[in-house]
N, C-alpha and C positions, 0 to 999 in steps of 0.2 A: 499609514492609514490605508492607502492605497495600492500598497507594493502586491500584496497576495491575489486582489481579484487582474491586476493587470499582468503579473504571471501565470496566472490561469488562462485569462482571455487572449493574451498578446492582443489586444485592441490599442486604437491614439489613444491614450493618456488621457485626451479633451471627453472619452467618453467614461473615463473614471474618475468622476467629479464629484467628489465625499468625504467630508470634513466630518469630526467626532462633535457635539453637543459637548459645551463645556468640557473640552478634552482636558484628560488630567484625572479622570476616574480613578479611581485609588482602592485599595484594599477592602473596606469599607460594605462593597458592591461585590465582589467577589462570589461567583457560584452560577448556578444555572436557573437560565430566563429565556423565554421562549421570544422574536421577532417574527408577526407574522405566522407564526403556526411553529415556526422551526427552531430548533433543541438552539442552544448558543450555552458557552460557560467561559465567563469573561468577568469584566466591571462593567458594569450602566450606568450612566448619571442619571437615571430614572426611577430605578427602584434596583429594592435589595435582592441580590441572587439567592436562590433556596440550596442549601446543602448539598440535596439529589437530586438527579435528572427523576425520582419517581414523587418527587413533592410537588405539591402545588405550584406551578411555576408562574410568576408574572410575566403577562407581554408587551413589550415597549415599546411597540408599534406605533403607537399613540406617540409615541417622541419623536418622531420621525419628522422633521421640517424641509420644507421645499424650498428655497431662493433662485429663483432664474432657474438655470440649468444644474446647480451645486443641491445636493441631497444632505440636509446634516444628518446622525444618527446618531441614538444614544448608546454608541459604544464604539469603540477603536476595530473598526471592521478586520483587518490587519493579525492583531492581536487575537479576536476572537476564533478567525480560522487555524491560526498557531497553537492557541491552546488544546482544540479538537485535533491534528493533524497530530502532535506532538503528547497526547494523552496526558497535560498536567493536570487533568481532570480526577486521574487516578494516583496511587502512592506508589512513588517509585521503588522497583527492585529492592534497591541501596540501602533503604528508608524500610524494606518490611520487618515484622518483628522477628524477636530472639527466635521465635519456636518456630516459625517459618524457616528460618535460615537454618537451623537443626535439621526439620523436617527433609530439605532438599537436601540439604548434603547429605544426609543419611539415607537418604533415596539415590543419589548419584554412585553411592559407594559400594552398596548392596547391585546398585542398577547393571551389573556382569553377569550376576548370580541367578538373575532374575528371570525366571521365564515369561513369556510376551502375556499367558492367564493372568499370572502373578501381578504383572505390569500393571494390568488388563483395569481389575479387579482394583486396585491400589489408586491409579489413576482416577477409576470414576467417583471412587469417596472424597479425592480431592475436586473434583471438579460438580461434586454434588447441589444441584439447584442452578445449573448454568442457564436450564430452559425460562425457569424465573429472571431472568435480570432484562430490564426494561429497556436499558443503554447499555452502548450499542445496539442497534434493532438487529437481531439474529433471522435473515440468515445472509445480507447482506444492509451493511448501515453506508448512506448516500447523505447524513445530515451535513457535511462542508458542502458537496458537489448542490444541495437544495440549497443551502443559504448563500452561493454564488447567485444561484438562478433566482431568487428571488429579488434580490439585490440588481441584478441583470433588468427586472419589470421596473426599479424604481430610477434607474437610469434611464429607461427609455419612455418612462411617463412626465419624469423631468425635464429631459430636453426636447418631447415631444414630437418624437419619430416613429418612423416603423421598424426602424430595424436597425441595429448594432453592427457593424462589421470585426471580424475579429480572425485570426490566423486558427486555421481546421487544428484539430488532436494531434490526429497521426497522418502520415506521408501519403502522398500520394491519396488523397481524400477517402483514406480506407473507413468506414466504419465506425470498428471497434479495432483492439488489439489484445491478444491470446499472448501470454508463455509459457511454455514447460518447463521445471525446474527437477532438480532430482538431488535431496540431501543423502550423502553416502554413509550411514552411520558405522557400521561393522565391516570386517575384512570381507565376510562372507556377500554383504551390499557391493564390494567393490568388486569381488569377483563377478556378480552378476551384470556389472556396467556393460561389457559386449553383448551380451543378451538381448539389455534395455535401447541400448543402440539401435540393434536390429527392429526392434518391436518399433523404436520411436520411428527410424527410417523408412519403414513398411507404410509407415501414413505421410512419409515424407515431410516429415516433423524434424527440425532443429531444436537440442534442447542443451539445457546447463546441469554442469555436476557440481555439486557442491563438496570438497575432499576437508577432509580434518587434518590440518598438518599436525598435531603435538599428542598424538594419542592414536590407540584403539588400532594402527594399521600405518603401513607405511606406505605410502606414495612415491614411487620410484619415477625417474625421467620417462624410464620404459612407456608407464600408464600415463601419465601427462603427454608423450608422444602421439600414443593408440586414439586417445581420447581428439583429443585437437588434431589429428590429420586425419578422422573421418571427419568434420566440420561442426564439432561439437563445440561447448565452450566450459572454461573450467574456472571454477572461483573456488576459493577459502569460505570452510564452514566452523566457526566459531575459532580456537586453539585447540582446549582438548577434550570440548563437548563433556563437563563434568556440571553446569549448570552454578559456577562459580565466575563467570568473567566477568559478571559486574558486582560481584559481591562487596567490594572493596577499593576502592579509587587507586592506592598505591599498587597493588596489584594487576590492577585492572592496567595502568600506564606501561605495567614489564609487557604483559600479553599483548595491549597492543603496539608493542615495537615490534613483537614478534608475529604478527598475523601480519603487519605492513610488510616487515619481510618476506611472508610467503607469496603477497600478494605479487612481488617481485619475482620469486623465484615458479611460479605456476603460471605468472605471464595472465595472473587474473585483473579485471576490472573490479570485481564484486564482490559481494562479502553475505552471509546468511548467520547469522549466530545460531548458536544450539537450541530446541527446545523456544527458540523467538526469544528468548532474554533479553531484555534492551536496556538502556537509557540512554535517551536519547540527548541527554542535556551533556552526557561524556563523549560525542561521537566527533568531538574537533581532536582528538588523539588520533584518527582513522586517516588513515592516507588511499583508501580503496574509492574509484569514482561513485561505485552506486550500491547499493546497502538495501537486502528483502526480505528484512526482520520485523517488518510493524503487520500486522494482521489488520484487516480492516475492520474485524470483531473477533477478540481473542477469547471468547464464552471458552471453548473448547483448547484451550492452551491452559499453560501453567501460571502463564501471570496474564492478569486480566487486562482490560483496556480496549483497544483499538483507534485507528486513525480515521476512522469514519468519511472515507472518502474512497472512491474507486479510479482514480489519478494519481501518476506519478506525482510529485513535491519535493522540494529541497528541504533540508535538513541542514544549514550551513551553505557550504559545498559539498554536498552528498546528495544524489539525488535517490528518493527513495522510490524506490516498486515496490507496491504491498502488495502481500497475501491477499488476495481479495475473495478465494475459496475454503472451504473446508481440506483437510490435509488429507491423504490417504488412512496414514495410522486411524486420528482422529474417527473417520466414517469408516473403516473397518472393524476396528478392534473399542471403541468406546460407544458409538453409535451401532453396531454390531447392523450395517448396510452393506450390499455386494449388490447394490447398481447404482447407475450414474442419476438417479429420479436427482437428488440434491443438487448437483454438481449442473445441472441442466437448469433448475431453478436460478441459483444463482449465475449462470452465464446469460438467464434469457435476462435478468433484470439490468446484468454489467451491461450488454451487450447493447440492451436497447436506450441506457445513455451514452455510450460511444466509450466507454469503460474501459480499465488493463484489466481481464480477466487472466489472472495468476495462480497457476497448479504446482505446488510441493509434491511430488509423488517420490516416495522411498524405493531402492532396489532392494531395501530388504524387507520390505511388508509383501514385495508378489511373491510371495514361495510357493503361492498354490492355484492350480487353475482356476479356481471361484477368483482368486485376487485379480492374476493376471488378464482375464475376459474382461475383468470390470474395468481395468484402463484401458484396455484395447478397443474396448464400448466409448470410453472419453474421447481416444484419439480419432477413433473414426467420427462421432460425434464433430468434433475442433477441424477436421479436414472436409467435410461437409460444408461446415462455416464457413471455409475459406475461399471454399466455391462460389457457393450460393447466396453469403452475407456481407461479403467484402470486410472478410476481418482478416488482417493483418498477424499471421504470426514467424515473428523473430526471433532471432536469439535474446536474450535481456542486454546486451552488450548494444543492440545493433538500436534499441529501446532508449537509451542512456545517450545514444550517438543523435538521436536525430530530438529528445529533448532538450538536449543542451545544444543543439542548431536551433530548435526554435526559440528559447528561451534567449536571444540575439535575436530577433528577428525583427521585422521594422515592418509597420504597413505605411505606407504612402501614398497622395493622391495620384489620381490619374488619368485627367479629362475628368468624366462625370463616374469614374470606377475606382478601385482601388488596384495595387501592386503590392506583391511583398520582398523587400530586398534583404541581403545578406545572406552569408552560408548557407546552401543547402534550399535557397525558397525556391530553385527548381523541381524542388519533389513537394512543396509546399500548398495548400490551397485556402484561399478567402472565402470564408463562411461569415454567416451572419447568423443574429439571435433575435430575435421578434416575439410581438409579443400573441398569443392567438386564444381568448378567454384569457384566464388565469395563469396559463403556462407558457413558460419560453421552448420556443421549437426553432432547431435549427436548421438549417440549411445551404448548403454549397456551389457555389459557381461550378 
């Protein structure tokens, strides 16, 4: 009931004190009801959830009981941010229909032959009406990170304080935190990886490549060398990017013994699937620590969904980094954009709740100076930030290092202050959450 806001906040325990109303909700309730203003799709012991996040939605607010310092709630808080984080809100991959499955494989198999118009043109008929869909809010969805924060006021009206104590985001009291990422699709992507190097180190930018071991180009020691001893970082991008790896369970169990092998032999953490494919309910086959396949609104991807949250989360043992931006391809070639206007939007919204703002950029979509200027517009843009906003950009590895240090972490008293001990609470800092009007604002020692 409690496990997810006390992995988000790292706060005592004594300040996450919330029991379910008649816990035991059941199927029955199942679908989407709004708490307080904000999206939820779970079970309520209050009323019945509606089909759609665009239906009429009940709010259960009204269920909500007070005891001493203990909040009960009409629903398995827990459960509710899993279902959002973990998109069971949508039909899985696995689960979609015959003509679907058709559809992409037959688009994967053509997809050599294809020119990037072709692509172009084909892609936007399938992603036709994306500006329509209501859920996820496009052009970045915050509905888990709000229903933490709301949740956050009725703790601190319950045991009636000013302020919550709880362990900062990220290190070193930075902000926010930035990554660059780069999937390397085609040979012609991988040749241009020294180029992208230079471009990325020109802003003094650390970034991740993402290589396809079982297809499309081969990965030599050579390039795994190049790559990793300028300070670059290297991970596995799907097997063999054909938009089949989660097609099939049996299958799906061969590839991932073989992608955990590469993750061995590229000396990777990390893992991106193709095209974002996911399911996440198969990812205990995965042996890679952290996994940047969930988009946090996938309108503009191939299979819809998103994790509607702009925070790392575990998945298991896998910690995930989402997508939390638009992808290059995406705003170039479907959105038919060549400036950063979007990509600003959504970093000013990440940014300003202390957010992972996460960039996919391809080596093989800059082929052309329009391309090229427009990330060189981001980077400069991201190393501004770095200056002047105190955001934190690392490698994603170094991301995964210091969430799983805090995800350990202990706060304890101290005189009339708090400490935080274990791994790493050297770079760590105590923040608190208050309540100011209607909204929680944070703040830091």
């Amino acid at each position: 009931m409690n496990k997810a806001f006390l992995d988000y906040y790292r706060c005592p325990e004594r300040y996450a004190d919330f029991q379910a109303l008649n816990d035991g909700a059941d199927g029955r309730h199942l679908g989407y009801f709004r708490f307080g203003g904000h999206l939820c799709y779970g079970a309520s012991t209050v009323a019945e959830g509606a089909a759609a996040a665009s239906d009429s939605l009940p709010d259960v607010l009204s269920g909500v009981e007070i005891g001493g310092s203990t909040c009960f709630l009409p629903f398995n808080l827990t459960d509710v941010i899993t279902n959002l984080r973990q998109e069971r809100y949508v039909t899985r991959i696995g689960r979609a229909s015959a003509f679907k499955r058709l559809t992409r494989s037959a688009y994967y198999l053509a997809r050599p032959c294809l020119t990037v118009p072709v692509r172009r043109h084909l892609q936007r008929l399938w992603l036709k009406g994306w500006d329509s869909k209501p859920f996820p809010r496009w052009p970045v969805d915050r509905t888990v990170d709000q229903l933490f924060e709301f949740v956050m006021t009725l703790s601190l009206k319950a045991r009636k304080t000013l302020r919550i104590p709880f362990i900062w985001f990220w290190p070193e009291g930075k902000k926010s935190c930035a990554i660059v990422t780069h999937d390397v699709e085609t040979g012609a992507g991988l040749k241009f990886c020294d180029t992208l190097m230079d471009i990325d180190d020109s802003f003094g930018i650390k970034s991740s490549f993402q290589l396809i071991p079982g297809a499309r180009y081969t990965v030599s020691t050579d390039t795994l060398e190049a790559i990793r001893g300028r300070g670059f970082e290297i991970n596995v991008h799907d097997f063999k990017h054909d938009g089949r790896l989660f097609e099939e369970l049996t299958q799906f169990q061969e590839q991932a013994r073989q992608i955990n092998a590469h993750t061995e032999k590229f000396d990777s953490k990390g893992f991106r699937s193709g095209s974002l494919y996911r399911n996440l309910d198969w990812y205990g086959a995965f042996r890679f620590s952290y996994d940047m396949s969930v988009p946090n609104v996938g309108h503009l991807d191939p299979q819809p969904g998103g994790c509607c949250t702009v925070m790392p989360f575990y998945i298991g043992e896998i910690l995930e980094l989402p997508l939390t931006t638009i992808q290059d391809y995406s705003l170039f070639n479907i959105l038919n954009v060549y400036s950063i206007a979007l990509w600003e939007q959504q970093i000013d919204v990440i940014r300003r709740h202390h957010g992972l703002i996460s960039f996919n950029v391809h080596p093989d979509y800059l082929k052309t100076p329009r391309e090229r200027g427009t990330y060189e517009a981001l980077l400069r843009s991201l190393a501004s930030l770095r200056s002047e906003a105190d955001v934190w950009i690392p490698l994603p590895k170094e991301v995964d290092t210091w969430w799983r240090q805090r995800s350990q972490m202990s706060m304890v008293p101290d005189g009339g202050n708090w400490r935080i001990e274990g791994a790493g609470a050297e770079h760590a800092t105590v923040a608190y959450a208050s309540l100011v009007g209607n909204d929680i604002v944070y703040s830091t020692d």
